[in-house]
N, C-alpha and C positions, 0 to 999 in steps of 0.2 A: 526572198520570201521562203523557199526550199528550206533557207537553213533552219528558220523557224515554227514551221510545220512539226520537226519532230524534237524541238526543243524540251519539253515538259516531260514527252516521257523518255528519253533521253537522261533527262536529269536524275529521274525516279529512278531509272535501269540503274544508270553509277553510284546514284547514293546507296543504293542495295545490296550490289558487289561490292562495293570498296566496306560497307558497315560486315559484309561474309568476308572478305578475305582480314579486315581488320580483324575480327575476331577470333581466327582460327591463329595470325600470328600472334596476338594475346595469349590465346591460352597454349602453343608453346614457348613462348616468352615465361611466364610461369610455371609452367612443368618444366623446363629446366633451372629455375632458379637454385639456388645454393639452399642443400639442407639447413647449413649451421642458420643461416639467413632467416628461413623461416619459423627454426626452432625458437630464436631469438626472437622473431615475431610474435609466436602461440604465447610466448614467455609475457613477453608486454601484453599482449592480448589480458591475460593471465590476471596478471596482476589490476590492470585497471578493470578487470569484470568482478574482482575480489575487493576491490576501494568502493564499486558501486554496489557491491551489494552490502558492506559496511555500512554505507553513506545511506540507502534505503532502509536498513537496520535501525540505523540511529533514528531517524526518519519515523517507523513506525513506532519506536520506542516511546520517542515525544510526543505524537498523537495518543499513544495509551495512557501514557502519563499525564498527560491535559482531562480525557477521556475519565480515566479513573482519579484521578482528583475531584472534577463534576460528579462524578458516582458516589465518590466516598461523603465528598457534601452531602449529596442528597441520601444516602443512607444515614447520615449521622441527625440530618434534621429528622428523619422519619421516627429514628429511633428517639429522640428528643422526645417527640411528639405521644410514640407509645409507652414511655415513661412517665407521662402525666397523665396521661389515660388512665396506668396502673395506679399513680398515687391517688389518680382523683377518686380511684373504685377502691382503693385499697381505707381512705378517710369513709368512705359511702358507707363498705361495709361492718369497719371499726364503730360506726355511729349505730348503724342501725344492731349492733352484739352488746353496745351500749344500755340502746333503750331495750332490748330484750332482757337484757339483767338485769335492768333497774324495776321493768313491769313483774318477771320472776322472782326477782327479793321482795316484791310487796307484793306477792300473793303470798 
């Protein structure tokens, strides 16, 4: 029964040094790694953070282009719309310069 009394924290105590000493030989594990090594790393890095922002480029290009296709629709109905407006004010007032000149010639 002894042995299990300080079981738990026991266990706690060693997962907590062994995760400190893990870590400290990680990171010289890594500080000495090989320059050319990591250059060639930043390099990959590099290049796939320059695909993804490409890839995200293209990406927002298409939603603008969706984006602004629906826009140019809807500006091109509007302006439909305010060009029969025009013609239909432009017939209104042809008519009514009509009958002003036909009432002025026959006075």
């Amino acid at each position: 029964m002894s042995q299990r009394d300080g079981f738990g924290s026991g266990f706690i105590a060693g997962a907590f040094v062994g995760g400190v000493f893990g870590g400290v030989i990680g990171a010289l594990i890594v500080s000495r790694r090989d320059p050319q090594l990591l250059a060639e790393d930043e390099i990959e890095l590099t290049d796939s953070q320059a695909e993804a922002k490409k890839i995200a480029a293209k990406r927002r290009q298409m939603k603008a282009s969706e984006s602004e296709s629906n826009g140019i629709e809807t500006a091109r109905r509007s302006l439909e719309d305010k060009i029969a407006q025009l013609n239909a004010t432009i017939d209104e007032v042809r008519n009514q310069l009509e009958m002003l000149i036909a009432f002025t010639s026959k006075q």
